[in-house]
N, C-alpha and C positions, 0 to 999 in steps of 0.2 A: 830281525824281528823284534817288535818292544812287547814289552816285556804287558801281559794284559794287569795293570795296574788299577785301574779306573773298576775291572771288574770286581776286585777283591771291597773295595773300597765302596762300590754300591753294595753288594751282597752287606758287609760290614754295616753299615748303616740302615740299611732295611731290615736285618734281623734284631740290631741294637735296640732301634726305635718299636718294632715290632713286640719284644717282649717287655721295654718299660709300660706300653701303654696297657698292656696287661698287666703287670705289678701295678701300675698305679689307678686302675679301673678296680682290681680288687682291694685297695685299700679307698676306697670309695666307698664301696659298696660294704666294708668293715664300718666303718664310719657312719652309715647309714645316709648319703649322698646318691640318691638312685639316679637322679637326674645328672649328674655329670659324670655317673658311671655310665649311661646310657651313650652319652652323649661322646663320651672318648673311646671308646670301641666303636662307636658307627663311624668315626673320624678316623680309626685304624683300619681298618676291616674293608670298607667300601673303597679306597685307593689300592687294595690288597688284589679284591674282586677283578677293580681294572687292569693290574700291570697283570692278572693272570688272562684276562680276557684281548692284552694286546698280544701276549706272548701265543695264546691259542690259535688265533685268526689272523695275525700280522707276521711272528714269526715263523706260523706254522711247527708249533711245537704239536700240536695231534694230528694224526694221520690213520686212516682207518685199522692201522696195524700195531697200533700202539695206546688201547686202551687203559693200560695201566697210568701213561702219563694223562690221560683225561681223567683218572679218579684225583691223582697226586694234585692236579691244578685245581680240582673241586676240594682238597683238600688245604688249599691255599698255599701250597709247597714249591710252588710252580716255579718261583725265583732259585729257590735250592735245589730242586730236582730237575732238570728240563730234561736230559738225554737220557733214553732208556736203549744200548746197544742191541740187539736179536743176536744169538747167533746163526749159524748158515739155516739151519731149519724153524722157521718158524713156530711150530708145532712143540717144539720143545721150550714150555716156557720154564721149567727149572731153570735155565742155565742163562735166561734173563740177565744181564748185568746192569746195576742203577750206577750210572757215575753222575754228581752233581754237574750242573753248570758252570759253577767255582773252577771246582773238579778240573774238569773236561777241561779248562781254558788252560791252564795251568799243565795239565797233562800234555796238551797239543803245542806248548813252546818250549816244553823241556825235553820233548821227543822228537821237535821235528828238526835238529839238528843233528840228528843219528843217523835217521832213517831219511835215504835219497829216495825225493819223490818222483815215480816216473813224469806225471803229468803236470806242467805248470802252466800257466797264463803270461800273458807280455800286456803291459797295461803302458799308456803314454802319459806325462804328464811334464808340464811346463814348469821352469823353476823362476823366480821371482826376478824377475827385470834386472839387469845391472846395466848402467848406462846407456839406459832406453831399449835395451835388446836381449831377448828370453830366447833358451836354449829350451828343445823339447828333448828330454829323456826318454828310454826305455826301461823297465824294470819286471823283472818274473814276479811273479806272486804266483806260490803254490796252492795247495788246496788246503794245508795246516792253517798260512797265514787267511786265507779267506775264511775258515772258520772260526778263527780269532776274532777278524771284523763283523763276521756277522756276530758274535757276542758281545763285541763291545757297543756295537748299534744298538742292542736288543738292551742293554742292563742302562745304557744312555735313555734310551727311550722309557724305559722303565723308571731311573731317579727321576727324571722329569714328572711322569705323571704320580710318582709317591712323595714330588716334594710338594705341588700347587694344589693336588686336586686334597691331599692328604695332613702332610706337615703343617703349612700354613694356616688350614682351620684349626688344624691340636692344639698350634701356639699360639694362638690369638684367645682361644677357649681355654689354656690352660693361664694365661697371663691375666685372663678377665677372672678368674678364679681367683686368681693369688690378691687382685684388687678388691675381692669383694669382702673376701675371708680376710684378708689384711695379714694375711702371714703369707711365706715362701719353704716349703718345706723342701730336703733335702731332693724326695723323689721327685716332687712337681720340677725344678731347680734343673736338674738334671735331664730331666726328659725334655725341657724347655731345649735345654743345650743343644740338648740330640736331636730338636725338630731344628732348629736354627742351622745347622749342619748340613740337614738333609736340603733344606729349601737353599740356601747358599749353594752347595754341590750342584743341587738340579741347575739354578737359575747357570752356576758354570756350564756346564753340559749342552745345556740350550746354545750358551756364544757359542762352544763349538762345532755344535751341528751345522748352526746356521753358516760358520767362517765355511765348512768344508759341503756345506750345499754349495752357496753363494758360488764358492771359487773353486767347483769341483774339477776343474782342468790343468790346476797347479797342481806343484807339493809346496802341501801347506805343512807347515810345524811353528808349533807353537812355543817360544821362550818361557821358562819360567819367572820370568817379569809379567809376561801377561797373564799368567794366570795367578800372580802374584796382585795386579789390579784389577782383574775379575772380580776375586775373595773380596778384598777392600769394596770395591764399589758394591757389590750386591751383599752383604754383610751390612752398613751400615744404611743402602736404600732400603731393606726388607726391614730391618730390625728398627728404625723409628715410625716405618709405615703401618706396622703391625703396633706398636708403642700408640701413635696417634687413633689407631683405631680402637684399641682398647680404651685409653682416656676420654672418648667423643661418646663411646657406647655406655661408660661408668656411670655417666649424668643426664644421657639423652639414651637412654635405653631402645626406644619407636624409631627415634631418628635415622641410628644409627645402621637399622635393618633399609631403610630406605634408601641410605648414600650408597649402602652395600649391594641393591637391587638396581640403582640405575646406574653404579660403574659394569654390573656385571653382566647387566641386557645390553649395553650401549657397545661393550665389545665385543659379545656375542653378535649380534646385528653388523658389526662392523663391516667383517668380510663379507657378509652377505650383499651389503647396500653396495659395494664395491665389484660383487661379481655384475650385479641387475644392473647396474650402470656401465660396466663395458659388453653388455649386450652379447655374450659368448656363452657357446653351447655348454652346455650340460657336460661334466666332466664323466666322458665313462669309459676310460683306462687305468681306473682306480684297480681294479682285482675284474678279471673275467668270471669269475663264478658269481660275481655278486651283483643283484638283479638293481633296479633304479629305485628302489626303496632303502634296499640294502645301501647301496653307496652314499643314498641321502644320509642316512642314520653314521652311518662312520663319516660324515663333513661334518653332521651337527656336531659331534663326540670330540673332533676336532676343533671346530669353532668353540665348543666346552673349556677343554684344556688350553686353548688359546685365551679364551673372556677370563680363567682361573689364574694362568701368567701372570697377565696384565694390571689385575688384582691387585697385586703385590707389586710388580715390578715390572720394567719395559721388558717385552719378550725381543731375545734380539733373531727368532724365528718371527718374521711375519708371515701371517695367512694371506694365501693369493687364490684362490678356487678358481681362477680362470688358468691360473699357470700350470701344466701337465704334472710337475713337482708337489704343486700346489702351496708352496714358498717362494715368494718373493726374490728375486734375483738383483734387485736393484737397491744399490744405499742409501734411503729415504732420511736424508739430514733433518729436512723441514718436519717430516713428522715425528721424528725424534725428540725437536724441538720444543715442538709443541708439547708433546706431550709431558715433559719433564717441568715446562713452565705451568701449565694446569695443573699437573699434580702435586708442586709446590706451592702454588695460590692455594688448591683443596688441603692440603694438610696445614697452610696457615688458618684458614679459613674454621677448621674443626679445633683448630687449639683452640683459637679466639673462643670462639661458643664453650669450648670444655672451660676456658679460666673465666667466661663471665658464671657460667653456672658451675662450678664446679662447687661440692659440699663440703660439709666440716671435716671429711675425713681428710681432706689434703689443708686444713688447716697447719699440719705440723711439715706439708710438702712446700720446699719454694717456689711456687707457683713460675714465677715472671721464670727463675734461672732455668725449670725443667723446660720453658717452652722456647725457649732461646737454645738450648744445648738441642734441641731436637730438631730446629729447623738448621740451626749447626750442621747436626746429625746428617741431615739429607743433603744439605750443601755439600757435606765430604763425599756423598757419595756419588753426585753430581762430578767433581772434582776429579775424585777417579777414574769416573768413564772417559771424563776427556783427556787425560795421560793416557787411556788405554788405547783409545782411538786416532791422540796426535802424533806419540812414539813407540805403541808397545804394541798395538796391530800386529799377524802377521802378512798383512797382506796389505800395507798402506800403501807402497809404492803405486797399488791399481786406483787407488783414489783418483779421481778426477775432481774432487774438492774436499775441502777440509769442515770436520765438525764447527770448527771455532767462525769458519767464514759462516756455515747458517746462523750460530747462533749473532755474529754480528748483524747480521741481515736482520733477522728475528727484533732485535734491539732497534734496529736503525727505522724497522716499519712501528714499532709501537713507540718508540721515540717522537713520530709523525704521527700518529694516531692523537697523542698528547696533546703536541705540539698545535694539530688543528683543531683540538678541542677547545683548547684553552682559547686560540683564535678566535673564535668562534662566540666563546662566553667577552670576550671581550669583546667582541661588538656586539652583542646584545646589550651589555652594560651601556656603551658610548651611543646606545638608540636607546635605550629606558631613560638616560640623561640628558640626552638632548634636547626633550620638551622642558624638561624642568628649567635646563640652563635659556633657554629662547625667552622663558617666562620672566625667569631672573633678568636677564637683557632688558623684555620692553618692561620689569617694575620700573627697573635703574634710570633707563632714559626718559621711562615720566616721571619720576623726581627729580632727576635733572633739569629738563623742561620745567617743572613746575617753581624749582628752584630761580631758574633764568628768569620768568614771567613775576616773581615775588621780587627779584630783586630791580627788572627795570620798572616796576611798578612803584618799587620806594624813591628809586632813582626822580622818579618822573614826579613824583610828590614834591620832593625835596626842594623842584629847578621851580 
């Protein structure tokens, strides 16, 4: 049984970044800064809201017999507290026992090597190809370790939606801060860190969801190489994309909200245009208790925290609302491709505007080397993706192609895009000049003529 890791390490981070932003919301508001005091609490607070609101309804943390965990969640504790044990009588709530989530997790793998469970599960799963041929395995899973995975689902699911919907606004708001006031102070510094952390962690946790959606019929394990190019790649794609959106907004303040409204409605709409276009029913084995409004409201919330991903960084969860999962099964290279090519034109594209306009204050900044180091920046982290996906996969053997073949393809179509553009201006060029030169022709041959006519004409004088 491994060891619940991931759980300590999100608790860890959500309560870290949780009480910075309240130390540095109150020395805001010391300061007499209401507006960014405002503004970093609604950015802690409302991601808070949601991980309690997926825990309530998704993991079923309340049940009508357990009101006290409905006060605890409305109390925003919901990550720290989730499990409230009864004992045999429910009437007796003195004897209530609260063990955390942390707790509980950690409790349930250092005990369940003690205690023989009468009742286990047998679960099949396939092991990764060796010389074209997969053995399929049997394995128990007791009831310890299934409450292990449902907590590591639940705290997974939960950095994600406190790193996109949450972290990301903090650091982008606390970095446009640090530009505006032209210092960095120890606590903003730090709290920076701690959201860069969190959004890094999440955008990890999303690959793995997606590796153990996608290829739910294997055993998947993951190397610490690859999560070692995880870090790497989504560390330096988050960290210049949030970088370039801060310096685009410094000097184009209007603008700035508008690049940020049509990346965020374009992916919001994304899945949508893609459900209405394979013409498939209405997904409604979402949750039985929940009516055709209700399920609409939990797709939008999802198409949300999908458009809020993408934001920042490729989600490597794609939305599929026609799929029963409603994730994507299939390794979409080409849209991969694309995407990563647009979003490198867009953040060249916002440098460019930020160094044509950019003001006296980065008079003492090297303009040309920060926007070079930061398309740099994004190239590494391009770079990483593709070690992750050419050798550090755990599951490349199932490739049926390879990222580097789309992005060749990718090149080889806009290469020809080019190519018959350029074509194309060149014969327009060789037809705008070929009146000109026809002209030139019949001047040349009436001077010549004219030239032949003067001279048999002397000639003729002469004799």
């Amino acid at each position: 049984m491994k060891f619940p890791g991931s759980v300590l390490v999100s608790l860890v981070l959500f309560m870290s970044e949780t009480v910075a932003a309240l130390c540095l919301s109150a020395g805001y508001r010391y300061a007499g800064d209401r507006m960014w005091q405002t503004l970093t609490l609604l950015f802690a607070l409302v991601p808070c809201a949601l991980v309690q609101l997926s825990l309530v309804f998704i993991h079923r943390d309340v049940s009508r017999d357990r009101p006290l965990v409905l006060l605890l969640h409305l109390l925003q504790l919901g990550p720290l507290v989730r499990s409230v044990r009864q004992g045999e009588n429910n009437v007796k709530l003195v004897y209530v026992k609260k063990r955390t989530k942390c707790v509980e997790a950690l409790y349930i793998y250092f005990r369940a090597e003690r205690v023989e469970e009468p009742y286990v599960s047998i679960t099949k799963k396939r092991q990764m190809p060796k010389d074209g041929y997969s053995e399929e395995i049997e394995k128990e899973v007791g009831q310890a370790e299934g409450k292990l995975c449902t907590h590591r689902s639940a705290f997974s699911r939960a950095s994600v939606i406190q790193a996109f919907l949450g972290s990301a606004p903090q650091l982008t708001l606390q970095l446009y801060i640090c530009v505006l006031q032209q210092e960095v102070t120890v606590a903003r510094s730090v709290f920076m860190v701690l959201s860069l952390l969190s959004i890094v962690y999440g955008a990890l946790r999303c690959n793995i969801l997606a590796i153990k959606i996608k290829y739910d019929d294997y055993d998947v394990r993951v190397k610490p190489a690859a999560y070692l190019c995880i870090f790497m790649w989504r560390s330096f794609e988050i960290a210049t994309r949030v970088t370039v959106l801060v310096l685009f907004g410094s000097v184009l303040r209007i603008w700035v909200f508008l690049i940020v409204l049509l990346n965020f409605l374009g992916f919001f709409f994304y899945p949508w245009i893609l459900f209405w276009l394979s013409k498939s029913p209405f997904p409604e084995n979402i949750e039985k208790e929940l009516s055709r409004v209700g399920t609409t409201i939990v797709l939008c919330l999802l198409t949300f925290l999908y458009a809020g991903i993408n934001m920042f960084c490729w989600s490597a969860a794609q939305v599929e609302l026609s799929d029963p999962d409603l994730i994507s099964k299939s390794q979409n290279w080409y849209r991969m491709t694309v995407y990563y090519i647009v979003r490198l034109m867009e953040n060249a594209f916002l440098l460019l505007l930020w160094y044509i306009y950019r003001t006296d204050f980065y008079l003492y900044v090297c303009a040309p080397m920060l926007f070079l180091q930061l398309l740099i920046g994004y190239c590494m982290g391009i770079f990483f993706m593709l070690v992750f996906y050419q050798f550090c996969h755990p599951c490349k053997k199932l490739f049926s192609s390879s990222i580097t073949e789309a992005l060749l393809s990718c090149f080889k179509i806009l290469y020809f895009i080019c190519q018959h553009h350029k074509s194309t201006l060149l014969k327009g060029k060789v037809a705008m000049k070929s009146p000109e030169n026809t002209d030139e022709a019949r001047g040349s041959s009436k001077t010549i003529d004219s030239q032949n006519r003067s001279i048999h004409q002397s000639v003729s004088s002469n004799a």
